[in-house]
C-alpha positions, 0 to 999 in steps of 0.5 A: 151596684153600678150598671157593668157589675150587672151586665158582667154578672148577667153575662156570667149566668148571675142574675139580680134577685128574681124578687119583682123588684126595680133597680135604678142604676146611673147612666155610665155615659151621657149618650146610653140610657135605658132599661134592662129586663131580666126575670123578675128584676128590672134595671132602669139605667138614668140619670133622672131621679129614681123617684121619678121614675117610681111614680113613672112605673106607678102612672101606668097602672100596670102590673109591676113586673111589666110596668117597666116595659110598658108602653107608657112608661117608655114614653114617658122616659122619652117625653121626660128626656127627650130622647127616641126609642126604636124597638125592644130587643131580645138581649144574648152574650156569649163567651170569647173563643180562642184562635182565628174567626171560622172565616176570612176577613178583611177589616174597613178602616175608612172611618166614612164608611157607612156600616162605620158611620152608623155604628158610632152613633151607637158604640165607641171603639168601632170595628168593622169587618167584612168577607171577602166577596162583600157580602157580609159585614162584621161590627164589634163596639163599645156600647151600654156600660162598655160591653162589647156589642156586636152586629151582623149583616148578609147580602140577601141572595146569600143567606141560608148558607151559615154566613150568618152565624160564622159571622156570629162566631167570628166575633167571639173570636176577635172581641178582646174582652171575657164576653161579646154581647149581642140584641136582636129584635124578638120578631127577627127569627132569623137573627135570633137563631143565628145568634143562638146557633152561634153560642149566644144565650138569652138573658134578658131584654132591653129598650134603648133610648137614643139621643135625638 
């Protein structure tokens, strides 16, 4: 099974077998690699040998079902690869909405922008939004197996006003594909329940490895 048949299935509610097992799937792009974990089954997407990384996951001497999102297996991808790793998220999607975003929107074209700059070190295709006072910000991309990706920002001095998660909202409105996917990092409350506010549910969590 190739990465975006799980992705597409787990975004569905159709998870792999929750048997304990390893998956070991190949890179769909020289820039993503990582790990994927659902309940009780994990993906390594790589495009290192899958013997390598069974004697990784086995070097750890953990618990096989954790073995993957161990410390020390992450930091063995990363000296195997030499690539970074940041924070492990919490990993959500939603379905696309029909009609207009629940806010008005204004799109940045200016490819130097810096929302815009960043977000291409991440995902192909970017597109950014903000409101019409600036004070929120709207990212939808391509990112891991060509899912679309989308991020959220909110100016400080106007958060708890339900910006947040008509942002959220928006984007499944404006993505072009069947579901829009979204990471947050698990100690990020606030993140996490604008997104489920939102209509994003939970199905897993993931390290990103980063090309230096």
């Amino acid at each position: 099974m190739r990465l975006r048949e799980i992705l597409d299935g787990a975004a569905k509610g159709v998870f792999p077998v929750p048997d304990g097992s390893v998956t070991v799937v190949p890179q769909m792009c020289a820039r993503d690699a990582g790990v994927l974990a659902f309940t009780a089954h994990t993906v390594v997407f790589t495009d290192e040998p899958g013997a390598w990384v069974r004697e990784a996951l086995a070097a750890t001497g953990c618990d096989p079902l954790a073995a993957p999102m161990n410390a020390r297996f992450l930091a063995a991808f990363m000296d195997r690869t030499g690539r970074a790793h940041d924070t492990i998220d919490l990993l959500t999607a939603a379905s696309a909405l029909p009609g207009p975003p629940p806010c008005e929107l204004r799109e940045i074209r200016d490819r130097a922008h810096p929302r815009v700059v960043r977000a291409l070190t991440h995902r192909d295709e970017v597109r950014v939004w903000e409101t019409a006072d600036g004070a929120g910000v709207l990212v939808l991309g391509r990112g891991i197996g060509g899912r679309t990706e989308a991020a959220i920002e909110v100016e400080e001095d106007v958060r708890h006003r339900g910006l947040g998660r008509r942002l959220a909202v928006a984007a499944r409105h404006l993505t072009t594909d069947e579901f829009v996917w979204s990471q947050q990092s698990p100690g990020n409350a606030r993140s996490v329940r604008v997104f489920q506010a939102a209509g994003y549910r939970p199905v897993g969590s993931e390290a990103l490895m980063l090309l230096p």
